[in-house]
C-alpha positions as CSV (number, residue, x, y, z in Angstrom):
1,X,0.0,0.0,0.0
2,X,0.9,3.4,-0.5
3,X,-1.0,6.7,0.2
4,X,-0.3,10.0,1.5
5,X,-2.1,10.3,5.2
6,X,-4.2,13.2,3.6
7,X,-6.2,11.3,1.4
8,X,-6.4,8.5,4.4
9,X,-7.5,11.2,6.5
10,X,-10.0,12.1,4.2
11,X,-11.1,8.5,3.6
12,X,-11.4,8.3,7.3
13,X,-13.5,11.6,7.8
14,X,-10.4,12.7,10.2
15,X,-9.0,16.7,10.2
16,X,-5.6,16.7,9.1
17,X,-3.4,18.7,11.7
18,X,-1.8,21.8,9.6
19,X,1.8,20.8,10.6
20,X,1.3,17.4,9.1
21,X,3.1,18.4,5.8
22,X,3.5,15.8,3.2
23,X,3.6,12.6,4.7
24,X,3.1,8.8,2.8
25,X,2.4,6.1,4.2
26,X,3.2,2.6,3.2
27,X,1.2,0.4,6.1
28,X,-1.7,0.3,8.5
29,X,-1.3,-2.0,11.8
30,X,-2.9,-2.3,14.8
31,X,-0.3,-3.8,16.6
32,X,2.4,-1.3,17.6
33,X,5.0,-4.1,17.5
34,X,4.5,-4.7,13.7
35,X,4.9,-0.6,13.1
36,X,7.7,-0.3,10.3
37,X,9.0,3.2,9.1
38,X,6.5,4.4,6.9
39,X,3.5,3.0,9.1
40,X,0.2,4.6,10.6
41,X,-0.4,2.7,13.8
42,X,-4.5,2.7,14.4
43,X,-4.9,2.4,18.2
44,X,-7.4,0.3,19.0
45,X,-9.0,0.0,22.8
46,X,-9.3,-3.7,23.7
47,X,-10.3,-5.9,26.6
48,X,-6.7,-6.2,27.3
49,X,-4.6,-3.1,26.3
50,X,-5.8,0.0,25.4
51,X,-3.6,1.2,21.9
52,X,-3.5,4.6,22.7
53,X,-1.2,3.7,25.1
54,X,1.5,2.4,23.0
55,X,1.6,5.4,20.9
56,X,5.1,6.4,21.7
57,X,6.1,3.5,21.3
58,X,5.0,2.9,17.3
59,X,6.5,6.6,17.2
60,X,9.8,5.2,18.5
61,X,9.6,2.6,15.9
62,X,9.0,5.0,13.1
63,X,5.6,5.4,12.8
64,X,4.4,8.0,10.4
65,X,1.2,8.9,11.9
66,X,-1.0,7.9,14.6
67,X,-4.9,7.4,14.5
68,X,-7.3,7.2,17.6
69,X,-10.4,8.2,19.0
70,X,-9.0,10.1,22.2
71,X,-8.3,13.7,22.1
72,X,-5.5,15.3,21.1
73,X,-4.9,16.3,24.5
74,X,-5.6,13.3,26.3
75,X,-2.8,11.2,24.1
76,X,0.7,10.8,25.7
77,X,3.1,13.7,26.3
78,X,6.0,13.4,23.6
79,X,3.7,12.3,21.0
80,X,5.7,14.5,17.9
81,X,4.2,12.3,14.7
82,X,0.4,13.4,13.3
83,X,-2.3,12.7,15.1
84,X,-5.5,11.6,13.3
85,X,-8.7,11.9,15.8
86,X,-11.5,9.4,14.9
87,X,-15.0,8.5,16.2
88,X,-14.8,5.4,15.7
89,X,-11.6,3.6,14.8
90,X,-12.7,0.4,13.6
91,X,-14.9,2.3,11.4
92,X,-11.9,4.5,10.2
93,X,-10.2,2.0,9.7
94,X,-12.9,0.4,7.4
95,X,-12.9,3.5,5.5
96,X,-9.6,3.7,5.0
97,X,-9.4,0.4,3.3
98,X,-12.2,1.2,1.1
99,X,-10.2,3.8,-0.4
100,X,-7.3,1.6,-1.1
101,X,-9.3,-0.8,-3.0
102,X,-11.0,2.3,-4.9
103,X,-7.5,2.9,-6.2
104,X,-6.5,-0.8,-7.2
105,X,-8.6,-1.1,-10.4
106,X,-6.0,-4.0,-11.8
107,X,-6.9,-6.3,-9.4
108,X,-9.5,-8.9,-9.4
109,X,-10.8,-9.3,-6.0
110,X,-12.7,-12.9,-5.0
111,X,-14.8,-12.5,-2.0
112,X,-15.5,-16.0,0.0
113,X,-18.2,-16.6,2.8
114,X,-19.9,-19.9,3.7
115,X,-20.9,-21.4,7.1
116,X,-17.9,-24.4,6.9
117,X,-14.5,-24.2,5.8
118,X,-14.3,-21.3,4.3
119,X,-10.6,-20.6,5.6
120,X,-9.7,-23.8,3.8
121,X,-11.1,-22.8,0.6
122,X,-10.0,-19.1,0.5
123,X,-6.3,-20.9,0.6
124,X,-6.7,-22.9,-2.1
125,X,-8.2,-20.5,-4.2
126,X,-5.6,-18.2,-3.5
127,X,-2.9,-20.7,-4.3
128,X,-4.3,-21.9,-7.3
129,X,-5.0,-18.4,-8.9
130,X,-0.8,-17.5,-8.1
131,X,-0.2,-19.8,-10.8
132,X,-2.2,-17.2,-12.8
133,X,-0.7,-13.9,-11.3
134,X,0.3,-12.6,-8.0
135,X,-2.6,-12.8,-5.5
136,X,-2.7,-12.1,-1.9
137,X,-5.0,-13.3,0.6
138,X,-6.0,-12.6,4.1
139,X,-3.5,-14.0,6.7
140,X,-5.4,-17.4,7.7
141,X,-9.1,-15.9,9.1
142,X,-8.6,-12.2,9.5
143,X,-12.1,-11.7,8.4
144,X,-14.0,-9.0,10.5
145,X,-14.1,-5.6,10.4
146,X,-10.8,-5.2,11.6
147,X,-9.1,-8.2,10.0
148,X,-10.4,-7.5,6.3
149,X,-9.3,-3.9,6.2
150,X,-6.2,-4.5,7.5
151,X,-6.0,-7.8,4.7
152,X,-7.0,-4.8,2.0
153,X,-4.2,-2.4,3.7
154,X,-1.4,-4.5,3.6
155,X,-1.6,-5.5,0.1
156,X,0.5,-4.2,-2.7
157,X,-1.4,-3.0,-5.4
158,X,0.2,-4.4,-8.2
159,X,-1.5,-7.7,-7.5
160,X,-3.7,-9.7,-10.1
161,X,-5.9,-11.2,-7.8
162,X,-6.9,-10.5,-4.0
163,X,-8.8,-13.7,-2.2
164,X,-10.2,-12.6,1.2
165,X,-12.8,-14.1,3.0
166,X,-16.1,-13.0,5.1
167,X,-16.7,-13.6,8.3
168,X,-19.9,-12.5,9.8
169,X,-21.4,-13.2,13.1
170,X,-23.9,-10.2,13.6
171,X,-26.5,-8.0,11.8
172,X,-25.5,-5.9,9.1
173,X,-21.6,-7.4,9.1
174,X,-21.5,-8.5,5.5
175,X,-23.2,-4.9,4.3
176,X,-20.4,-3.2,6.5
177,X,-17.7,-5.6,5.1
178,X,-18.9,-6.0,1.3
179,X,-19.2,-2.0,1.1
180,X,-14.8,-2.1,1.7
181,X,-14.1,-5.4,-0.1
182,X,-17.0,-4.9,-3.6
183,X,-15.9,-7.9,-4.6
184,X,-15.8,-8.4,-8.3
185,X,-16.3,-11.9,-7.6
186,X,-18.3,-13.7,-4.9
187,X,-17.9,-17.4,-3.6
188,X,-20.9,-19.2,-1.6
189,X,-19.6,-22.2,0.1
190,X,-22.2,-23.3,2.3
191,X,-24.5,-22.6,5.2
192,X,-25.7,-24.1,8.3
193,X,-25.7,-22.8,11.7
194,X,-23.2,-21.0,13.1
195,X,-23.1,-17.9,14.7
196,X,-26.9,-18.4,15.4
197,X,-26.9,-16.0,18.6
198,X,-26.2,-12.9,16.1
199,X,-28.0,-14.3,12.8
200,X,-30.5,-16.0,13.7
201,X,-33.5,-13.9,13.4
202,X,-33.7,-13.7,9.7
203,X,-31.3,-17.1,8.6
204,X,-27.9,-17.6,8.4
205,X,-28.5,-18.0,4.2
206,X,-30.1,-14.2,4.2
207,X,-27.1,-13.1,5.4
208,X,-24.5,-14.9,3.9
209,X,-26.4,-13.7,0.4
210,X,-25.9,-9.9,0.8
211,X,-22.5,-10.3,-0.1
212,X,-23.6,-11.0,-3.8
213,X,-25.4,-7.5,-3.3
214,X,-21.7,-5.8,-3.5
215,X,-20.7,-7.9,-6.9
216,X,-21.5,-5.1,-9.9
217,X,-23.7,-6.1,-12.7
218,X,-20.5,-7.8,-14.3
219,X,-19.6,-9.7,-11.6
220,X,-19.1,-13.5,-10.7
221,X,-21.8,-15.0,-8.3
222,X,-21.1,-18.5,-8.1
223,X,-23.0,-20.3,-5.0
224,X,-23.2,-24.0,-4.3
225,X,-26.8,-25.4,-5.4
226,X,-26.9,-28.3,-2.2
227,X,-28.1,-25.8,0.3
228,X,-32.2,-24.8,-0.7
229,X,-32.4,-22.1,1.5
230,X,-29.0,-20.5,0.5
231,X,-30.6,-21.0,-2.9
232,X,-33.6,-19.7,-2.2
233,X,-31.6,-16.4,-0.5
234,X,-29.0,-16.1,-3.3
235,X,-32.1,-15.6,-6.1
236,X,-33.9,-12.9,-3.6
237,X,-30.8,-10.9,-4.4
238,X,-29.7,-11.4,-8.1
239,X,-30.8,-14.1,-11.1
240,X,-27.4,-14.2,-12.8
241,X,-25.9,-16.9,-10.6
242,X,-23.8,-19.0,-11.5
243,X,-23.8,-23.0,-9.3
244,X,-21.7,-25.7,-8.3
245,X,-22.6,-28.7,-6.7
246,X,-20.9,-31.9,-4.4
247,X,-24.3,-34.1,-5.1
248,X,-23.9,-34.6,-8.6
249,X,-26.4,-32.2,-9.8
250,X,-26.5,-32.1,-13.9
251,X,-25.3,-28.9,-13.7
252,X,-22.4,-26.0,-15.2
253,X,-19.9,-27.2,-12.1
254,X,-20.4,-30.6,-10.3
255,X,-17.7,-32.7,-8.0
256,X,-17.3,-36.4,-7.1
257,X,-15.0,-38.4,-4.9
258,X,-12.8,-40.6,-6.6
259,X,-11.3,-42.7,-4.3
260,X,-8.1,-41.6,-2.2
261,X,-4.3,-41.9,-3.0
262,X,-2.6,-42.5,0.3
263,X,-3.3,-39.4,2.6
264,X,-4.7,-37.6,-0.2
265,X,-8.1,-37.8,-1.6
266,X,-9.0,-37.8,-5.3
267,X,-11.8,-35.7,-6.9
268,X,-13.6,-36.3,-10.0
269,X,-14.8,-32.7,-11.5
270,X,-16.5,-31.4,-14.8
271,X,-15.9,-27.7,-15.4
272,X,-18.3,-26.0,-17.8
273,X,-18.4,-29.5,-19.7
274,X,-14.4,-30.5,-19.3
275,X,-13.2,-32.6,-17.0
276,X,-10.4,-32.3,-14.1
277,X,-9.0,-35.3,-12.0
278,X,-7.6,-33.3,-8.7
279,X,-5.5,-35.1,-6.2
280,X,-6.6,-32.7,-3.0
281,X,-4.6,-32.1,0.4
282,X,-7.5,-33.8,2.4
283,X,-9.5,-36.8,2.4
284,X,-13.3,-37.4,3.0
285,X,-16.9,-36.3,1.4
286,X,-16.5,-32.6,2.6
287,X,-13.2,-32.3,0.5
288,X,-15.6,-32.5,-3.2
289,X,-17.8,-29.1,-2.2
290,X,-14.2,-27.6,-1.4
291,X,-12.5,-28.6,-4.8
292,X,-15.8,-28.1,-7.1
293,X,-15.8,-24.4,-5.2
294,X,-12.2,-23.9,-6.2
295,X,-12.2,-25.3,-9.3
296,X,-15.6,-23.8,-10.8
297,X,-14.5,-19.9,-9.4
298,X,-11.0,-20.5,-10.6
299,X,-12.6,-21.9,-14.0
300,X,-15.0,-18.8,-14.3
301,X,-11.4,-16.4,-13.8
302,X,-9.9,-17.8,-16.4
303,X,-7.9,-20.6,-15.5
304,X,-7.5,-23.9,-18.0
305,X,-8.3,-27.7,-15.9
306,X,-5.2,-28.0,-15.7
307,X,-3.7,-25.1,-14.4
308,X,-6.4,-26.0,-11.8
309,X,-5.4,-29.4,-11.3
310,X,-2.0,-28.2,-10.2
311,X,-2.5,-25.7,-7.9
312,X,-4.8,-28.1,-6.0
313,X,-2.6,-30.8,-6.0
314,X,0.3,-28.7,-4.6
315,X,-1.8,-26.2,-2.2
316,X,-1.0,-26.6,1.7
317,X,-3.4,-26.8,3.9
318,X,-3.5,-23.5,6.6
319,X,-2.4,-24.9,10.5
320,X,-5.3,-26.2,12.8
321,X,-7.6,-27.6,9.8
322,X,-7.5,-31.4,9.6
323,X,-3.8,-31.8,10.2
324,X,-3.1,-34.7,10.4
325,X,0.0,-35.9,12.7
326,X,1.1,-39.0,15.2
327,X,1.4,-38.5,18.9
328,X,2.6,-41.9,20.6
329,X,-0.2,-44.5,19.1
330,X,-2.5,-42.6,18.1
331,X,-2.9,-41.0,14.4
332,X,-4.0,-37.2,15.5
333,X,-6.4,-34.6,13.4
334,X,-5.6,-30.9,14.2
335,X,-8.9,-29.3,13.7
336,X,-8.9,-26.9,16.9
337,X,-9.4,-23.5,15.0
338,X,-13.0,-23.6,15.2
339,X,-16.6,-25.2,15.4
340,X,-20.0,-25.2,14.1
341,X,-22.4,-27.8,14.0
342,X,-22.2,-27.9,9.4
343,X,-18.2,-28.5,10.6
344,X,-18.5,-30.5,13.5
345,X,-20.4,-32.8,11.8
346,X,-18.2,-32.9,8.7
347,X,-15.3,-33.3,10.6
348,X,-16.3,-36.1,12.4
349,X,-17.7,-38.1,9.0
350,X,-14.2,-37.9,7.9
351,X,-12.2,-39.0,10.9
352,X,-14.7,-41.9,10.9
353,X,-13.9,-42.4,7.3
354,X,-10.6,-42.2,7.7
355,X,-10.5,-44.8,11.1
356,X,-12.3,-47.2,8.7
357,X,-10.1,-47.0,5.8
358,X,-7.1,-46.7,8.1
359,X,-8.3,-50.1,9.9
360,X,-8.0,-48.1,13.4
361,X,-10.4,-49.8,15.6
362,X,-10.3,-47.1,18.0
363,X,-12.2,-43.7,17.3
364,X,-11.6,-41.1,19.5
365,X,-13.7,-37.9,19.7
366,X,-12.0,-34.9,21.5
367,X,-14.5,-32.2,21.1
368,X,-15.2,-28.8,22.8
369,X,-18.2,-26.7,23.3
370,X,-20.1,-24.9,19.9
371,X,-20.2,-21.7,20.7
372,X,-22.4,-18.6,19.8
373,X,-25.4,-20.4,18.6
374,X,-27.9,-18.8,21.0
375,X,-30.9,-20.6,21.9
376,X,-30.0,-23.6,19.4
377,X,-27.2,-24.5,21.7
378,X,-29.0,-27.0,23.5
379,X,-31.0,-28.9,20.5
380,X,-27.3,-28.8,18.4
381,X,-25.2,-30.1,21.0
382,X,-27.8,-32.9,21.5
383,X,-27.5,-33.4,17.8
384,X,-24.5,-34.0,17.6
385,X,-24.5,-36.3,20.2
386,X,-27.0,-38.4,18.4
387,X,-24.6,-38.3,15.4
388,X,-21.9,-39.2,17.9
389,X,-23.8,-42.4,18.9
390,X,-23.9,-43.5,15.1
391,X,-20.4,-43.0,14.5
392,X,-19.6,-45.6,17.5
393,X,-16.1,-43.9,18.6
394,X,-14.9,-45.7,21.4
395,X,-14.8,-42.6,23.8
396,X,-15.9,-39.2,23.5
397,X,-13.9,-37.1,25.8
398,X,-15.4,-33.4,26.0
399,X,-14.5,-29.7,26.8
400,X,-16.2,-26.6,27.5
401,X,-20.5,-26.6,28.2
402,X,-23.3,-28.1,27.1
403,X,-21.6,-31.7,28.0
404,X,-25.3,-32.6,29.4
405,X,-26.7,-32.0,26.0
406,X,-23.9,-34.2,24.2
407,X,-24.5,-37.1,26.9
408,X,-28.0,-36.9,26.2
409,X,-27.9,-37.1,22.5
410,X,-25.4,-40.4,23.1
411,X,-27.8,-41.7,25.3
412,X,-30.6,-41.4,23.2
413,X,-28.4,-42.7,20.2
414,X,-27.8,-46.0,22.1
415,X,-24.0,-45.6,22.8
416,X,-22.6,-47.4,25.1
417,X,-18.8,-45.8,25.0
418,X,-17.3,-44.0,27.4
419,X,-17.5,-40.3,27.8
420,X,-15.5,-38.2,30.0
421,X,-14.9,-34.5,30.7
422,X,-11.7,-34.1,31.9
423,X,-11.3,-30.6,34.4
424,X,-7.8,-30.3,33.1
425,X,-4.9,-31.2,30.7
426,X,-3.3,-33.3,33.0
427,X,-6.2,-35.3,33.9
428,X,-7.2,-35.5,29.9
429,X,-3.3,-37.2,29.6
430,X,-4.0,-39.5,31.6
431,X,-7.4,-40.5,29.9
432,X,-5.6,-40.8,26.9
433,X,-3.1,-43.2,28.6
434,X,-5.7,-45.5,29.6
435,X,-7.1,-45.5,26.3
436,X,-4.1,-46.6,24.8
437,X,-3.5,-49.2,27.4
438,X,-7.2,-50.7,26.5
439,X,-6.2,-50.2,22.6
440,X,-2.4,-50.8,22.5
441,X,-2.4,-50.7,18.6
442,X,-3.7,-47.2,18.8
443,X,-6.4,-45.6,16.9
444,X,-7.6,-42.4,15.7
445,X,-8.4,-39.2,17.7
446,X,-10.6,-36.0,16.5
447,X,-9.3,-32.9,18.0
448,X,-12.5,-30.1,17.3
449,X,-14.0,-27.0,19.1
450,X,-15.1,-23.9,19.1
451,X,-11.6,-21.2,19.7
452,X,-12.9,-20.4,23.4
453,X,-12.0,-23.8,24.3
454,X,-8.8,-24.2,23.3
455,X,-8.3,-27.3,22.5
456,X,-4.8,-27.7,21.2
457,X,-3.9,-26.8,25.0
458,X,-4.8,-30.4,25.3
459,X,-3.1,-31.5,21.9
460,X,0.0,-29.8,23.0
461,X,-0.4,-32.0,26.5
462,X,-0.8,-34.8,25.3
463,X,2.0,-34.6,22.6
464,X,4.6,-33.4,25.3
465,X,3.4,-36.4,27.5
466,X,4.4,-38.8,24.4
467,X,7.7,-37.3,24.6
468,X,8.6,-37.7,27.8
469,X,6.8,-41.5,27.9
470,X,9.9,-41.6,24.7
471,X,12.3,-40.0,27.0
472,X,12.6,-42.4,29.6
């Protein structure tokens, strides 16, 4: 990025002070330990640390300007650099990243929201279309209202594709969030419930389909046909859609598994008519809506099968999504980033796919509270014990609340496992110990939850107790 801090200012609906002179700036952070000569450090007032307070600091570092929402007079003495006053600094910020993307007119910006796995998706995208151009991305799911301007602000210009993804989790977010990104292209993965407590009044499909409200007349809108309500949303707004589907739906863009190739899993697709074999970073049913997704938007930019192909094939997967690793006997999945029922669910068909295939006759479910789902927490968390039950793991071993709800739901599902909730880390090791006392060949264990749970507290545990079980 590159502006000078009057037109920011502008953008931001801040007065310029008169000393200012002519001052460009190269970068917007939020974090005065990532300020860099050239940088306008935004002070943000958190739960934890108020930003205003490190404004020296970021001055010491080289900041060029500093934005805020205190008064001039209230901000620390010594403070030599601008000072840009704001009502609202998430909102200035906001702005100011809508101006940036105002000036980048060469690039071709993909927007991405969905309910599951969108993270996943939004890095395969992004890796396949660099084989295209230069693209840039959001750093893995800085999504909100401060995490997508900052994605916009840090981005060069000069790129030929920009990738970010949509988070939303409360009225109004995508309007706020597609009015800075106006996406020339928009990506529907999914929907299902998740972030039910803030959405849940009109659908989680409503608003997932304002998005394609910020695509101009020219745009892409490409949405998966499997969801009927998403469907049903995604028309309300606009009739030149374009679909994709995972359940083999005679349509423009359909996906089918294929069969696997070690730890990798094989899709079958047809693109507008031609067809792509992809060998895919993941293995299970959930993996065919994310290549079709990847492949059809990719398609629709431009790219040939087998340009596709390749960037699939060789795309990593971003940390804490179904990573898989081994910790003493047990074959491990790193899911910990995040839950919701659409993901918990998927998550869970695959490790049980992948125990099956792998001949693990143990199944191990380590699972934390869904949060943020509002008055459906109760009736989900029983769901998915009920999906639990028919799965037949041979413990389910759970963090966080609504454990009563999850015990029902096994209840009433007929398992006859063993379920535990651990109070700590320690006392989860030594679960797992037992476990692989009663299953001495090992087995396969699910790490998934919702981020206020922090799970991979426990993965770490219990992969620092296999080492010292190695050590002596």
């Amino acid at each position: 990025m590159r502006l000078e801090l009057e037109e920011l200012a502008a953008a931001a609906g801040c007065t310029l002070p008169e000393a200012a002179g002519n001052v460009t700036v190269t970068a917007v952070v939020t974090d005065s330990r990532a300020v860099r000569p050239g940088t306008l450090f935004v002070c943000l007032a958190g739960e934890h640390a108020d930003g205003h307070d490190f404004a020296l600091t970021a001055q010491e570092s080289g900041a060029a300007a500093v934005l805020g929402t205190r008064a001039a007079e209230d901000m620390p003495a010594g403070l030599r650099i601008p000072y840009l006053r704001a009502d609202d600094a998430v909102t200035a910020l906001g702005r100011m990243a809508a101006c940036w993307r105002s000036r980048c007119t060469g690039v071709k910006v993909v927007g991405i929201t969905g309910t599951a796995g969108k993270t996943t998706v939004k890095e395969l995208l992004a890796q396949t279309l660099a084989l295209q151009g230069k693209t840039a991305r959001n750093p893995v799911n800085l999504n909100n209202q401060i995490g997508l301007p900052l994605s916009l602000l840090a981005t060069d210009g000069d790129e030929a594709f920009w990738v970010m993804e949509v988070g939303i989790s409360h009225e109004g977010d995508m309007d706020e969030l597609g009015e800075i990104l106006r996406p020339d292209a928009a990506l529907i993965l999914n929907v299902g419930a998740g972030h039910t407590e803030g959405l849940g009044a009109r659908g989680v499909a409503w608003h997932k389909a304002r998005l394609l409200r910020h695509v101009p007349r020219e745009g892409i809108c490409l949405i998966s046909a499997d969801y009927p309500d998403l469907v049903r949303e995604a028309r309300a707004v606009r009739g030149d859609l374009h679909y994709f589907t995972a359940e083999g739906r005679p349509l423009q863009f359909r996906g089918a598994a294929a069969g696997r190739d070690g730890e990798r899993g094989r899709y079958r697709l047809s693109l507008d008519g031609k067809s792509c074999d992809v060998s895919a970073p993941f293995r299970g049913g959930y993996g065919t809506e994310n290549c079709i997704a990847v492949a059809a938007m990719a398609s629709l930019l431009g790219l040939a099968p087998e340009t596709i192909a390749r960037g699939i094939a060789g795309a990593e997967l971003p940390a804490q999504r179904f990573v898989r690793q081994s910790i003493g006997p047990w074959s491990v999945i790193d899911d910990t980033y995040n839950a919701n029922p659409l993901s918990m669910l998927r998550m869970l068909d695959a490790a049980a796919e992948l125990a099956q295939s792998d001949e693990r006759d143990c199944l191990v479910a380590v699972l934390g509270e869904m949060r943020e789902l509002g008055e459906l927490a109760e009736a989900e968390h029983e769901r998915l014990g009920r999906h639990l039950a028919e799965l037949r793991p041979c413990a389910v071993i759970w963090k966080g609340g609504q454990g009563e709800a999850v015990r029902a739901g096994l209840e009433r599902g007929g398992y006859a496992g063993l379920f535990r909730q651990p109070q700590d880390a320690a006392e989860f090791v030594d679960c797992m110990a037992a476990l692989g006392r009663e299953h001495p060949q090992g087995g396969l264990a699910l790490f998934k939850g919702s981020r206020g749970n922090a799970l991979e507290v426990w993965l770490t545990a219990l992969r620092d107790g296999a080492g010292e079980r190695r050590e002596r």
